[in-house]
KETIBA-141184 format. One line per field, with one value per residue (C-alpha): residue number from 0; x, y, z; residue in three letters. Coordinates in Angstrom, 3 decimals, decimal comma, padded with zeros to 6 digits, m for minus. Layout:
N
num	[NUM:...]
c1	[X:...]
c2	[Y:...]
c3	[Z:...]
residuo	[Ala:...]
This chain:
437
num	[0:1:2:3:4:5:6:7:8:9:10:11:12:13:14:15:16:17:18:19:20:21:22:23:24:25:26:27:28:29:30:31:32:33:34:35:36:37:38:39:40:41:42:43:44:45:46:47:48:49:50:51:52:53:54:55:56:57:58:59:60:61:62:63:64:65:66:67:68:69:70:71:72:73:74:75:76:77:78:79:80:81:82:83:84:85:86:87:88:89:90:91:92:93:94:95:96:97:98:99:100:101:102:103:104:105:106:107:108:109:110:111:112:113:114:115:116:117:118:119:120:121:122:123:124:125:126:127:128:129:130:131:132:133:134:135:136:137:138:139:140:141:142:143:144:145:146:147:148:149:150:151:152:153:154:155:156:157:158:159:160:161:162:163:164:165:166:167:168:169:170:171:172:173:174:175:176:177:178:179:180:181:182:183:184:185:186:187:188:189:190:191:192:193:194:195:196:197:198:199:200:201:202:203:204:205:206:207:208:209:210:211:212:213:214:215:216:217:218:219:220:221:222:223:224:225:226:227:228:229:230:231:232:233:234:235:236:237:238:239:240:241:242:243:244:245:246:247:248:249:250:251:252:253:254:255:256:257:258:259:260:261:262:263:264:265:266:267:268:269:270:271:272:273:274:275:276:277:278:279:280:281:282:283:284:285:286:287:288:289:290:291:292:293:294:295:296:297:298:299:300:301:302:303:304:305:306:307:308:309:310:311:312:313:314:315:316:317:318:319:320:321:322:323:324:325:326:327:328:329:330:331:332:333:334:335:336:337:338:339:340:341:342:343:344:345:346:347:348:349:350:351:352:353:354:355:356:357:358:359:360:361:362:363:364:365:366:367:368:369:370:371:372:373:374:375:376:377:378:379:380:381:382:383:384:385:386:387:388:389:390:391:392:393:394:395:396:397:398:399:400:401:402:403:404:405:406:407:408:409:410:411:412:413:414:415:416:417:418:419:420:421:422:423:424:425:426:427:428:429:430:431:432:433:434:435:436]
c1	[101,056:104,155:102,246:100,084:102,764:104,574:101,235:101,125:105,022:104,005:100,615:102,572:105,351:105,111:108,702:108,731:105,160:106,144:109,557:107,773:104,794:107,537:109,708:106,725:104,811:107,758:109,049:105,764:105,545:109,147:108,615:105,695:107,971:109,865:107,270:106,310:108,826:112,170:110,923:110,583:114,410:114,973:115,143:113,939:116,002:114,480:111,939:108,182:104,630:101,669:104,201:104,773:107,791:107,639:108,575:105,954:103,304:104,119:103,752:100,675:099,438:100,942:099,651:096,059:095,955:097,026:094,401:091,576:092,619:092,672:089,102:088,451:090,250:087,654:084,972:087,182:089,754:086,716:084,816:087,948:087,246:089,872:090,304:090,720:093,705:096,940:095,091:094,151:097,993:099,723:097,788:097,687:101,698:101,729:099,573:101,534:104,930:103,241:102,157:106,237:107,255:104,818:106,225:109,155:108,058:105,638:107,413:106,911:104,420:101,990:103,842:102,198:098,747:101,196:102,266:098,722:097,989:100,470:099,385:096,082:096,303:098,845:097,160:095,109:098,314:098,895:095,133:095,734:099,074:097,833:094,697:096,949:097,952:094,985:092,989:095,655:097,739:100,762:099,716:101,542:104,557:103,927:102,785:106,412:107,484:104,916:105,440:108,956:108,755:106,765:109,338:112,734:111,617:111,362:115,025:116,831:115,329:116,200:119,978:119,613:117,929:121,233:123,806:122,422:122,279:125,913:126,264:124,424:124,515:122,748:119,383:117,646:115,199:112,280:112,814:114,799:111,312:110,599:114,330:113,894:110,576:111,496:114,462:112,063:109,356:111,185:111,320:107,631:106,588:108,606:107,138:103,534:104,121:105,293:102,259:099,976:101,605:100,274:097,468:094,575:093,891:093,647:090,548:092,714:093,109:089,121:088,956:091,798:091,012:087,490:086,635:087,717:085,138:084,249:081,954:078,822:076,995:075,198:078,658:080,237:076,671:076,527:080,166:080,359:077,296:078,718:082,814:082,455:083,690:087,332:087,684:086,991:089,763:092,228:091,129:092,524:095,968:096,646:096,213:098,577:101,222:100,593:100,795:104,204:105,190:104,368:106,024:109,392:109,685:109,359:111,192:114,121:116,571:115,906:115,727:118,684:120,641:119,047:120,242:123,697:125,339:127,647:125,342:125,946:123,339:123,510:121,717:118,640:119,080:120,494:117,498:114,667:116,799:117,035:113,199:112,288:113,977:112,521:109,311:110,394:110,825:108,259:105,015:106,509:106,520:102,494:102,247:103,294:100,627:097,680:094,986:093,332:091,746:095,738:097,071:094,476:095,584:099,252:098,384:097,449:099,888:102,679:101,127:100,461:104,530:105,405:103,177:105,311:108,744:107,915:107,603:109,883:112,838:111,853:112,189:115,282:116,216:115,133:117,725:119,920:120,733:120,484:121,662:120,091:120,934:119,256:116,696:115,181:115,923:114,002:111,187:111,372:110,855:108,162:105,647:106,773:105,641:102,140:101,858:102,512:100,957:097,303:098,281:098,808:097,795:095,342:092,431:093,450:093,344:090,410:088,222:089,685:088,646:085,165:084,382:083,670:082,081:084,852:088,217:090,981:091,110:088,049:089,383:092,963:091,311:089,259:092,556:094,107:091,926:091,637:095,565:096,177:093,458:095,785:098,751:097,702:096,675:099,967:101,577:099,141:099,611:103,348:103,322:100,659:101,213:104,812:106,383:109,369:109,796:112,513:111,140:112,640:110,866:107,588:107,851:108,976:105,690:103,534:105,252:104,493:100,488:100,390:101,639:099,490:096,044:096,707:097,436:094,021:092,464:094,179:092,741:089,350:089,353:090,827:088,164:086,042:087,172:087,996:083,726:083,139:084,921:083,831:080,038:081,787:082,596:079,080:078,159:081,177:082,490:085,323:088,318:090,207:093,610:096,632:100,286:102,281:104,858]
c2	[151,535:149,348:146,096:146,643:146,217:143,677:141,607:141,634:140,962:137,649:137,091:137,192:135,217:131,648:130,792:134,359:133,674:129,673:131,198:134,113:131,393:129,226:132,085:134,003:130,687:128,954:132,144:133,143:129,199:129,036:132,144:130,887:128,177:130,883:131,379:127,878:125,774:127,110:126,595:123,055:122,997:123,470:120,675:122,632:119,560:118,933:120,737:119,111:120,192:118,086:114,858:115,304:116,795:120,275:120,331:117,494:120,344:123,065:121,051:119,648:123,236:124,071:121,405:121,989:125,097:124,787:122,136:124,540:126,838:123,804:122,619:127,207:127,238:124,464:127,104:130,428:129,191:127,474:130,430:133,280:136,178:137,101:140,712:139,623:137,350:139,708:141,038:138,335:136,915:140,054:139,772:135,902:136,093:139,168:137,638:134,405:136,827:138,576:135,436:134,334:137,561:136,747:133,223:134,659:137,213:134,925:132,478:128,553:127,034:130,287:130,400:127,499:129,022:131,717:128,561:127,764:131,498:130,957:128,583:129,354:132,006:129,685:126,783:128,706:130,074:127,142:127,183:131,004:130,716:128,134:129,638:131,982:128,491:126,060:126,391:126,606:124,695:124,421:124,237:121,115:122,742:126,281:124,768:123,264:126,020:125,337:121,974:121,937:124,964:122,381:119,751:121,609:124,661:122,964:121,297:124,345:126,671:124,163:124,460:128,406:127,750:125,834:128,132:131,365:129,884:129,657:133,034:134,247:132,002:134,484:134,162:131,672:129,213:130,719:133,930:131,979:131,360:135,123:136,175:133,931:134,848:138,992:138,319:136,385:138,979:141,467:138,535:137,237:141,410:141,026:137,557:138,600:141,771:139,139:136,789:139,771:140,502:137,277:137,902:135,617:132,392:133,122:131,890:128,778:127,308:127,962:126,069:123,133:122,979:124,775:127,750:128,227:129,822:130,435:127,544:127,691:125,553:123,703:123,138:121,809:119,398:118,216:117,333:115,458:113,474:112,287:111,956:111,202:107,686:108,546:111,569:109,680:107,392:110,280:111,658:108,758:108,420:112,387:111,840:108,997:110,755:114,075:112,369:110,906:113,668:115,719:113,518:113,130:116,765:117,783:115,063:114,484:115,923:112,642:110,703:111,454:111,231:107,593:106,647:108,182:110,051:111,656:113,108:116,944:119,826:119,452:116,331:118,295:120,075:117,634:114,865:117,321:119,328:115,553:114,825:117,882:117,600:114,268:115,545:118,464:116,344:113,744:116,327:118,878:116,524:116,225:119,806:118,118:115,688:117,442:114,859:115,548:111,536:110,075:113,301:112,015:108,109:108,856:110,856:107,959:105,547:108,628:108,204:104,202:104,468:107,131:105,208:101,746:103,468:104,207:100,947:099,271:101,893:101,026:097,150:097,655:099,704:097,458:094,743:096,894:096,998:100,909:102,716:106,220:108,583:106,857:105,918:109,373:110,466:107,112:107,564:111,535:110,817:108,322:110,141:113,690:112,332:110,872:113,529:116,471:114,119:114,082:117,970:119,819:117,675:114,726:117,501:119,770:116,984:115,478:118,589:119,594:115,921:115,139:119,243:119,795:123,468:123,065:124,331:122,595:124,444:123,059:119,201:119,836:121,656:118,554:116,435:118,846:119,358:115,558:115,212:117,718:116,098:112,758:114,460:115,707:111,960:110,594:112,832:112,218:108,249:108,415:110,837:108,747:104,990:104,492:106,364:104,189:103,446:105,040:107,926:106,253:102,837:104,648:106,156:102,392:101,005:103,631:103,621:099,892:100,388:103,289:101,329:098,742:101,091:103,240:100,592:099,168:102,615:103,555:100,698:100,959:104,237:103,514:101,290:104,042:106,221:103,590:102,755:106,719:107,138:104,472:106,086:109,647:107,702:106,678:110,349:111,386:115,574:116,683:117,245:120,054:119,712:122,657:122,515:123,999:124,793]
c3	[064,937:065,679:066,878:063,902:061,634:063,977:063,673:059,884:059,484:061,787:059,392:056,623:057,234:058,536:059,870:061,751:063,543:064,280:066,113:068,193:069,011:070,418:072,158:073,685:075,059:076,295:078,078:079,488:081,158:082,130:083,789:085,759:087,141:088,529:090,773:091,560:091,636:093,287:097,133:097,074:096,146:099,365:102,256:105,238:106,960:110,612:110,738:111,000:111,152:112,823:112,571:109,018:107,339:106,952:102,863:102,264:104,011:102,284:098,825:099,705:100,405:097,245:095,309:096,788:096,004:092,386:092,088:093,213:090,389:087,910:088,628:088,671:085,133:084,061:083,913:083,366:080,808:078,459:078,967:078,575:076,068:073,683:075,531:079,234:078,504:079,190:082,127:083,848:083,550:084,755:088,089:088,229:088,369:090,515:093,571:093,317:093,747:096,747:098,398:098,581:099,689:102,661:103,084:103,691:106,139:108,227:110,118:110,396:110,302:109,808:106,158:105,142:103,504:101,652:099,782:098,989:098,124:095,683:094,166:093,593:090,639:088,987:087,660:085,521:083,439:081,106:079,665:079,217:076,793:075,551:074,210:071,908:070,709:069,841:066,667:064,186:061,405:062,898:066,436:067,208:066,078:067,952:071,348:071,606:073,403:075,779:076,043:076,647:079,273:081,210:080,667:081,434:083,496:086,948:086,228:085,203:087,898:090,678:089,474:088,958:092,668:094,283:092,166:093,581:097,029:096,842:095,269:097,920:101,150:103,507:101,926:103,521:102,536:103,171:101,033:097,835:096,290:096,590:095,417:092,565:091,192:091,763:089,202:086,824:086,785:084,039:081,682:082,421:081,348:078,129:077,010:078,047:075,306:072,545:073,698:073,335:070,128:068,204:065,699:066,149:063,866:060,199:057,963:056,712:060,676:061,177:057,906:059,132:062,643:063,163:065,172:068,823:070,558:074,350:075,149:076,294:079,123:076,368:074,311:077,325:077,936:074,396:073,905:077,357:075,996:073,188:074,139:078,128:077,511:076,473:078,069:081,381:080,331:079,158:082,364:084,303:082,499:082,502:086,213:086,680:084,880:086,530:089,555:088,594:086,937:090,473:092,675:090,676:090,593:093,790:095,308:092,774:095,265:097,915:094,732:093,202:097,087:097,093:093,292:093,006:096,028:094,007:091,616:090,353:090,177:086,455:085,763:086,883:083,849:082,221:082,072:081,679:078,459:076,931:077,289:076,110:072,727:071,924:072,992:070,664:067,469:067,929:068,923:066,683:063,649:063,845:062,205:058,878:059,304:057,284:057,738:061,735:061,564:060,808:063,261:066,197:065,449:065,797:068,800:070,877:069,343:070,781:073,756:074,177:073,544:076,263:079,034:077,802:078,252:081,702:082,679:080,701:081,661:085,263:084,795:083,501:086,286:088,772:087,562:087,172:083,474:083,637:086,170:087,883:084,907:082,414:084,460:085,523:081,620:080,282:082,538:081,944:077,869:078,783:080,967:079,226:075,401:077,117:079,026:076,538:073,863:075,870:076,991:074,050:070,833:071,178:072,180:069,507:067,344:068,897:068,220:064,821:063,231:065,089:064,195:068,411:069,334:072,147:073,055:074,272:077,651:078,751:078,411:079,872:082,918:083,710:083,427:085,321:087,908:088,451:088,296:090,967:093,246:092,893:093,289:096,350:097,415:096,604:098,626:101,766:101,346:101,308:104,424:106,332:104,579:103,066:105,330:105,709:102,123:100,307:097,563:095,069:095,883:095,824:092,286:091,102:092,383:091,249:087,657:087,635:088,527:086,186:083,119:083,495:084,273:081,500:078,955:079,988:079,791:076,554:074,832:075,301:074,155:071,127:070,345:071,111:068,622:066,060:066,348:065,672:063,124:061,397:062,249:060,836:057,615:056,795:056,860:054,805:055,550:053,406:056,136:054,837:054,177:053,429:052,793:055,748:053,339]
residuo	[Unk:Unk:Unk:Unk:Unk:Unk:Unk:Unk:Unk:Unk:Unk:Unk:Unk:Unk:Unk:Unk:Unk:Unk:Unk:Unk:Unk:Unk:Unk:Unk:Unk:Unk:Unk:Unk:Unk:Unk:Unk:Unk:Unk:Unk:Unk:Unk:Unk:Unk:Unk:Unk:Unk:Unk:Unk:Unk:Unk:Unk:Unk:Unk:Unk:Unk:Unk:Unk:Unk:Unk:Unk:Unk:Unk:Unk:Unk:Unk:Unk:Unk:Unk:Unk:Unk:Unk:Unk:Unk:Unk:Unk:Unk:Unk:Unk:Unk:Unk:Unk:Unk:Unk:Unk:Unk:Unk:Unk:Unk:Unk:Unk:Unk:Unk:Unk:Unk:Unk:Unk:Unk:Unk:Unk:Unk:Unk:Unk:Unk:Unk:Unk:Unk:Unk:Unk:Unk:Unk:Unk:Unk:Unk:Unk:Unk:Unk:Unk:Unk:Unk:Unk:Unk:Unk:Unk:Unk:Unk:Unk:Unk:Unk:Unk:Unk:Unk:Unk:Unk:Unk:Unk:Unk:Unk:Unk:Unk:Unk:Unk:Unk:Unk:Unk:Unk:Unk:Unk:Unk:Unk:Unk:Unk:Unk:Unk:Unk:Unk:Unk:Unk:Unk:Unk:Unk:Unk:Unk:Unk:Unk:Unk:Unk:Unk:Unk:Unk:Unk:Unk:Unk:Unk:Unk:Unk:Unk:Unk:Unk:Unk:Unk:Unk:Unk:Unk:Unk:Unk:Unk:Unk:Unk:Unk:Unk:Unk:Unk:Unk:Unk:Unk:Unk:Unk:Unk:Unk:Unk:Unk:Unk:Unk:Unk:Unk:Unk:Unk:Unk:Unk:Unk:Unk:Unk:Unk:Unk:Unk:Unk:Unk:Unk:Unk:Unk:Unk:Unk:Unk:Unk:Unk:Unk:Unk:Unk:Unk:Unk:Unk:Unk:Unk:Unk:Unk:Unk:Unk:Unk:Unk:Unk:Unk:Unk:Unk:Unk:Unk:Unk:Unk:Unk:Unk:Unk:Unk:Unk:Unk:Unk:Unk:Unk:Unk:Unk:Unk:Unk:Unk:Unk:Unk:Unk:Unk:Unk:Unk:Unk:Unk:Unk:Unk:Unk:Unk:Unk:Unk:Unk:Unk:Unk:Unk:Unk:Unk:Unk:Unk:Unk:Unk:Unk:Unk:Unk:Unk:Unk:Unk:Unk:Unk:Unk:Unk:Unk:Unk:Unk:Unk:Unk:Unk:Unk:Unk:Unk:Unk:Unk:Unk:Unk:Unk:Unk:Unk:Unk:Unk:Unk:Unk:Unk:Unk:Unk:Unk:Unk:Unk:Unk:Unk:Unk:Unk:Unk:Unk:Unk:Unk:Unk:Unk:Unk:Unk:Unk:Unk:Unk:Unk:Unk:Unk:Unk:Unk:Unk:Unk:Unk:Unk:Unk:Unk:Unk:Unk:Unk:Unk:Unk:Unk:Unk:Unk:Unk:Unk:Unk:Unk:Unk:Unk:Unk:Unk:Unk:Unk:Unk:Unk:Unk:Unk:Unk:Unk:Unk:Unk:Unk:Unk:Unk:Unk:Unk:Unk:Unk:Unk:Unk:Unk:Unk:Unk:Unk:Unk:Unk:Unk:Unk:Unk:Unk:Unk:Unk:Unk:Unk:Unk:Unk:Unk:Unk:Unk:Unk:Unk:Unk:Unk:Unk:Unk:Unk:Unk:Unk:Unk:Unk:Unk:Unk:Unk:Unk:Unk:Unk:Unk:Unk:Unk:Unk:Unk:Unk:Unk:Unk:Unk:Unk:Unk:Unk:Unk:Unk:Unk:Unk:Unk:Unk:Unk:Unk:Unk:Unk:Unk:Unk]
């Protein structure tokens, strides 16, 4: 009886559902994080495994494992029912907890495949949440808390990470990622219930930005038919910047040693909190955009501009005209507003103007899945190839290739599109439009 009336109060007012949207999602991804993220705070200094160092293994493993549930989620998450969704969370989360409670038992280097356990139920998260999300007016503006859970999460746990460690200085490495993710796990239980809590998309999104169904082997045929052009080239730049994105996370301590030695815990927080509101206000804007065909256009033109940023914040970098701070925060607003901009909007977007029988799971999860798999390559070519190159000399390069593949990339599909929709205008459809206000 409660969430029945808790579900109407949220149909009928607009500001109260946009708000719990925002709290639930963001909460439910920042709690994730809580259960991926905090080990690789740690240094694990001197310790290696088959010649390479032991923290580059067990993020590898990680990272592998993650990307095995990305190219799973491909199939599950653009197939997931409605009634399986809180379910299949709960125990997601729960066998990624269990898996760092062994890593902590086990000791070195029989740990390691804990760390891939754990990260094997995780990457399937994100299309879950976000499928509470998609389909609707103001999804722009709701998946904000999603997007900026992936943006400042990783930051602000690795500072909650170092301050407990000195609150607490006898538990060790190894069983940190466990502590961390046992005091998260109250918090993840209460966001799930607001999650759950959301009604599903009203007959005025289905009319704005079409019905989100489970797809179908033939849905998933017929769309890659007709779309495989860009979405091969979307899949390309999501992967550079997830690969970027990757690599400056998990090695921003050794970054930050190399680019200011007497740099505070706080700018962890700090960088990710700034990118995150300009990611905020610039995706979140979109929702007043009522027409999907202008929506999708300023979508790429977002993203064009986050890809340029990263190189250009680099350059300046390089000849040192900025120095370290606003370097990782340039290059953090960059690669987040591409990133987030592909992630959570130009799909949506993409689907809702071209009138797709798709979901926006199923194209993240191929991005996704691809991403990981280059992550994981990155991280194998500085181990076996740059090996004596400093970490922060490695991201410059690979920023530098990035820019230039994805501005390539991004322009061709463009034209793409721009060809299409001047095919969709000979055969004129009425695109619905609605006041958000």
């Amino acid at each position: 009886m409660a969430s029945s009336t808790l579900s109407n109060f949220l149909n009928r007012s607009r500001l109260a559902f946009i708000i719990w949207c925002i709290v639930a999602s963001f909460g439910v991804y920042f709690c994730m994080y809580a259960f991926r993220k905090p080990f690789n705070t740690g240094l694990y200094a001197g310790i290696e495994v088959w010649g390479l160092g032991y923290k580059s293994v067990l993020i590898i493993a990680q990272v592998f494992g993650y990307m095995l549930s990305k190219f799973t989620g491909i199939k599950v998450i653009s197939e997931l029912k409605a009634g399986t969704r809180i379910g299949l969370i709960i125990s997601l989360i729960l066998i990624a907890e269990i898996a760092l409670v062994f890593f902590g038992l086990v000791p070195v280097p029989y740990n390691i495949i804990f760390l891939f356990i754990n990260g094997l139920p995780l990457g399937m998260v994100y299309g879950i949440v976000f499928s509470f999300l998609e389909g609707r007016r103001f999804t722009e503006m709701i998946a904000m808390g999603l997007s900026v859970s992936v943006i400042v999460s990783s930051g602000i746990l690795k500072t909650i990470y170092l301050e407990v460690q000195k609150l607490f200085p006898f538990i060790s490495e190894f069983w940190m990622p466990a502590s961390v993710g046992l005091l998260a796990l109250p918090l993840f239980f209460f966001f799930v219930w607001m999650l759950a809590m959301i009604p599903p998309p009203s007959e005025e999104d289905v009319l704005l930005r079409t019905k989100r169904d489970a797809m179908t082997a033939e849905d998933k045929r017929k769309v890659l038919k007709q779309f495989g052009f860009p979405i091969a080239c979307f899949i390309v730049v999501y992967s550079l910047l997830t690969m970027i994105r990757d690599y400056r996370d998990n090695f921003s301590i050794e970054i930050w040693n190399e680019i200011d030695v007497g740099w505070a815990s706080t700018v962890l927080t700090t960088t990710e909190m700034i990118s995150g509101f300009v990611v905020l206000v610039i995706l979140g804007s979109l929702s007043f955009v009522r027409s999907n065909s202008k929506g999708f256009v300023l979508t790429n033109i977002i993203t064009w501009i986050g890809v340029l940023l990263t190189g250009l914040a680099t350059l300046l970098f390089r000849y040192d005209v900025i120095g370290g701070f606003y370097w990782m925060m340039l290059i953090g607003v960059g690669m987040f507003l591409a990133y987030t901009a592909i992630q959570t909007v130009l799909f949506e977007r993409m689907i809702a103007f071209f009138q797709l029988r798709a979901n926006a799971g199923f194209f993240i999860y191929i991005c996704d899945s691809i991403g990981y798999l280059g992550s994981v390559g990155l991280l194998l070519y500085k181990e076996f190839f740059m090996k004596s190159l400093r970490w922060s000399e490695v991201l410059i390069n690979f920023i530098y290739l990035q820019v230039v593949i994805s501005f390539v990339l991004l322009t061709f599909s463009a034209l793409f599109f721009r060809r299409r929709a001047r095919r969709k205008a000979e055969k004129p459809e009425s695109e619905v439009t609605v006041s958000i206000l």
